[in-house]
N, C-alpha and C positions, 0 to 999 in steps of 0.2 A: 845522904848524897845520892842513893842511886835513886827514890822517888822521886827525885828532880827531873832526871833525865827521863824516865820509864814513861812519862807523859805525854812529852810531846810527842817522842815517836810511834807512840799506839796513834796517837791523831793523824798523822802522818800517812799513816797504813789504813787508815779507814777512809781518808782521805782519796788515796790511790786509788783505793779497791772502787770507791761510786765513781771515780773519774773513765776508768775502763768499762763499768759498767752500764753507762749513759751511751745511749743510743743518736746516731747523727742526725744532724738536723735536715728535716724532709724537705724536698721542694716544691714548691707550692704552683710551680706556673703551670699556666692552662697546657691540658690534652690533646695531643694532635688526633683527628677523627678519621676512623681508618675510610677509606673509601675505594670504589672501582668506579675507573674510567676510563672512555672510548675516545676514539682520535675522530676528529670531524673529517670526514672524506668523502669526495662528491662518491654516490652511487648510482646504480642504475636503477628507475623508478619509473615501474609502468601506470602510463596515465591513465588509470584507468576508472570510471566511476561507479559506485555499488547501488543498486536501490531495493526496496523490498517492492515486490509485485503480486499481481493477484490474478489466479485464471479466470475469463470469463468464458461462455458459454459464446458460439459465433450468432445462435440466435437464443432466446429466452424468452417463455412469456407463461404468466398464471393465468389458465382463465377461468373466470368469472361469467354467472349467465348476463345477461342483458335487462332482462325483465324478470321480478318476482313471482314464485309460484312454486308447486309440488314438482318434485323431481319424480320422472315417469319413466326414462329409459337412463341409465347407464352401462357406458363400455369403455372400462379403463383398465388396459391391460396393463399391469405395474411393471417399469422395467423395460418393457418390446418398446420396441420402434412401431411406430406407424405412419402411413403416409398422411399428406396436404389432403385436407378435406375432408378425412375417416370423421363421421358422426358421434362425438362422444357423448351425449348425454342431451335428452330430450325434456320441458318444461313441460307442465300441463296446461294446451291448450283449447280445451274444448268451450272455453266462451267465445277464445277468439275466432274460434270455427261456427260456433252458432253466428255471431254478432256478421261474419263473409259472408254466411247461408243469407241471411236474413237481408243484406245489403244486395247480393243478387238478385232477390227474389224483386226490391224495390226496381232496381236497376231496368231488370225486364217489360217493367210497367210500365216505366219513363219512356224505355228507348219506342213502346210500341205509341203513345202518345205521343211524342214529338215526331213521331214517322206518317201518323194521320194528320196532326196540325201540318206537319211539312204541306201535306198534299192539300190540303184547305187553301194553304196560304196562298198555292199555287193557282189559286181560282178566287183569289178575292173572299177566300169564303169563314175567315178569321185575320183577325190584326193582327198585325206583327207582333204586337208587345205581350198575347196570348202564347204565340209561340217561341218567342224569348224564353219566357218562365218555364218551357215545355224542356227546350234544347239545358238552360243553364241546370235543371235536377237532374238531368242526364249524366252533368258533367259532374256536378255533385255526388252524385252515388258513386262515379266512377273513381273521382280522388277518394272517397271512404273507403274502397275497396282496395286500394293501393295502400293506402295508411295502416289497414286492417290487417296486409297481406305482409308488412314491414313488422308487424306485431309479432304477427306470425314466425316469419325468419328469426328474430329474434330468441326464438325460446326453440330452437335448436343451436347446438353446439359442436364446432367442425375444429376440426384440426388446424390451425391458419398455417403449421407449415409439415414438412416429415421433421420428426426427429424420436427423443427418445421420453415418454412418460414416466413420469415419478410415482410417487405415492398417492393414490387418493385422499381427496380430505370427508369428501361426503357419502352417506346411502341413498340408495333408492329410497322412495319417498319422502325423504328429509324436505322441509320446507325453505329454497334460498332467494336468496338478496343478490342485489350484484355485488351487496359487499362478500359472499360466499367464495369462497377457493374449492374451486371442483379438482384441480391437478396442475400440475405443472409439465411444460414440455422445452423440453434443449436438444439442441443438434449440438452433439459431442465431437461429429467428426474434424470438427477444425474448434480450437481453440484459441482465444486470442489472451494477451499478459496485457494489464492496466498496471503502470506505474507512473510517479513523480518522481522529478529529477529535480534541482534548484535552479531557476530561469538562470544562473551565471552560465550554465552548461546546457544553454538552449542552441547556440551556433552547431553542437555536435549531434543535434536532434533535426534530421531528414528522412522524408519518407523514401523507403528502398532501403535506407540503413538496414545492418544487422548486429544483434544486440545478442549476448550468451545469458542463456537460462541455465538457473541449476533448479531443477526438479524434484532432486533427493537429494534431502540433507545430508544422509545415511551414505549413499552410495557416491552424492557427490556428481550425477549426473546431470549431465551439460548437453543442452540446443540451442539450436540455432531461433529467431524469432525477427523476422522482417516490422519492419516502424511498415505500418498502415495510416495512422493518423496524429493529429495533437492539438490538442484545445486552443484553440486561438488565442483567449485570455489566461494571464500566470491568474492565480490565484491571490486574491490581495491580502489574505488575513497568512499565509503559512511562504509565499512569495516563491512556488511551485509551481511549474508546467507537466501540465497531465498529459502522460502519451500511452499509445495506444500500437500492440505488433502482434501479430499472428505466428502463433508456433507453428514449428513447422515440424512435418513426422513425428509428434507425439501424442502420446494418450494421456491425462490427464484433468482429475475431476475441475470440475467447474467450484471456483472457492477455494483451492489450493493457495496456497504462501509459496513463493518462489522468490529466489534471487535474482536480480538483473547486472550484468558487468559490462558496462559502455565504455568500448576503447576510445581514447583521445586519437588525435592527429596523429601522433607521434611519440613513443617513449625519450626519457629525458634525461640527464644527470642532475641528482641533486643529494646535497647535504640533507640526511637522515638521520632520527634520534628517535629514543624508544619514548611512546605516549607519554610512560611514568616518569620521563625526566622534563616534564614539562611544568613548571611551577604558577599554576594561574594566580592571578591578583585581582584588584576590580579593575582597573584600568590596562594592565601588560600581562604579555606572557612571560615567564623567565627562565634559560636554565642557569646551573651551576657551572663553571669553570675554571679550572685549576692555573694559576694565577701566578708564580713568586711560591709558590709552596702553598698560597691562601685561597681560600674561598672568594670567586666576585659571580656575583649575583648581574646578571645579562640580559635585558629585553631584545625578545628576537620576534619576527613575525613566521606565519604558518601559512604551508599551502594546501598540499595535499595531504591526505590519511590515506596508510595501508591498515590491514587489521590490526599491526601492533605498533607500528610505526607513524610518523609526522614529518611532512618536508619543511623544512627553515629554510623559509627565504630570506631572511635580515636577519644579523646580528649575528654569525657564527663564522666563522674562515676555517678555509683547510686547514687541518693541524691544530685546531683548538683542541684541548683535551678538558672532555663533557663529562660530568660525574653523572654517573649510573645507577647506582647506590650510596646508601648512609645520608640520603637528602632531607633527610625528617632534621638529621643532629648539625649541619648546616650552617653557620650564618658566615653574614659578610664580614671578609676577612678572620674566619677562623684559620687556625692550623690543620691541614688536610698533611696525612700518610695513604700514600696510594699503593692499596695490594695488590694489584694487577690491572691490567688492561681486556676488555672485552670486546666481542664484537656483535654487529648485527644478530648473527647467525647463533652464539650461544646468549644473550637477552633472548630471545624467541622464545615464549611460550604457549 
């Protein structure tokens, strides 16, 4: 009798014992993704546009001789200034000095023959058409001597303005071409910035304007640079108007990278968001926002850029609340938990 009973309730107890020890069942539904996000709030945005610019020298020029030949004088002080017209470097001209000698010498001949036909003619006592041919070699040797004498200039080399010399490229005696680079000369004292802007923001481009340069990247230094000019035609392949302003009180090599900052008309309010929460597509831009608890996916449009920042002009209203982070883990109508809220100021980096 007692085997009878001894059974089932050992079952019973082994029974209990997996019941307590079975673990509850998991649940499976989807994760909410933790996120931080920003309250859409007009801000203050200065209109202002960026461009990269380049110094140019106010005057520049390489030169080159004119006529090929030995190099027989040079004076290229490396570095000094020199003034309009200093003689840098002399060709060798002694044929062209024979070939003048020699032109003179005919010249003399002529003029003393047509001076005796003159007087003939003046008595009948030669044809005109003898003395034609007398007066026309007159004039002949005289345009050779002109031609001869243009040769001549040529193979001297002047200064064409003041400014400051570079480096030489040639020796005495070296044999050049006009394709030769003898030096280079720039007038440093005024400097002018060449930059492009995109023809949208051509109405803000007048000459007299004044435009802020930064000069150092480093230090971060800022002038002033008056618009002098601007290309009449945009550019059709890159859709850029080239303009053209003269710095003012700075020094500043020729070739320099500089920044350009063109204020608008007027600073503005507008709804801002940091670059990274802008989600490109092929066709729209989008951000994220918080929705019912869920993820919606938004096409907005853009206007301006600051360095870290994007103005939305469509698609966003006061008080939307823009995710800032966890945009990779994402999609529409996920489950979002939002850890905090951020602003402008700390997004900045």
């Amino acid at each position: 009798m007692k085997r009878f009973y001894l059974v089932p309730i050992s079952l019973l107890l082994i029974t209990a014992c997996k019941s307590k020890q079975e673990p509850p069942k998991q649940n499976n539904g989807p994760q909410s993704i933790v996120v931080d996000i920003m309250i859409a709030t007009p801000q203050d945005m200065s209109n202002s546009v960026e461009a990269n610019g380049t110094v140019v020298a106010n005057e520049y020029v390489e030169l080159h001789p004119e006529v090929s030949g030995r190099l027989t004088y040079l004076n290229v002080p490396e570095g000094a200034k020199i003034q309009q017209g200093t003689v840098i470097a002399r060709i060798n001209d002694a044929d062209l000095q024979a070939q003048l000698n020699k032109t003179k010498v005919l010249l003399e001949m002529a003029v003393k023959t047509e001076e005796r036909l003159k007087k003939l003619l003046a008595v009948n006592g030669v044809n005109q058409a003898d003395y034609d041919v007398a007066l026309n070699a007159v004039n002949g040797y005289k345009a050779d001597m002109a031609y001869t004498q243009s040769l001549l200039d040529k193979t001297v080399i002047k200064a064409p303005f003041s400014g400051v010399v570079g480096l030489r490229q040639v020796s005495p005696g070296a044999y050049l071409t006009p394709a030769s680079i003898i030096v280079t000369i720039q007038q440093v004292e005024k400097t002018k910035i060449d930059f492009t802007l995109p023809e949208e923001y051509s109405s803000l481009i007048k000459k007299g304007n004044t435009v802020d340069v930064q000069i150092d990247a480093i230090k971060k230094t800022m002038k002033k640079a008056v618009i002098v000019a601007t290309e009449p035609q945009v550019n059709a392949n890159t859709r850029n108007l080239k303009v053209r302003a003269m710095l003012q009180d700075a020094k500043v090599n020729p070739g320099a990278f500089v920044k350009i900052y063109l204020a608008s008309n007027k600073d503005q309010k507008a709804i801002l968001v940091p670059t990274s929460s802008i989600i490109p597509d092929d066709k729209n831009k989008q951000v994220v926002i918080v929705k019912g608890g869920k993820a919606a996916f938004v096409n907005v449009e853009t206007g301006g850029r600051q360095s870290n920042t994007v103005e939305i002009t469509k698609g966003l209203k006061q008080g939307d609340s823009v995710v800032v982070t966890g945009l990779l883990f994402a999609r529409p109508k996920s489950q979002l938990k939002i850890r905090g809220v951020k602003t402008l100021e700390q997004l900045a980096f």
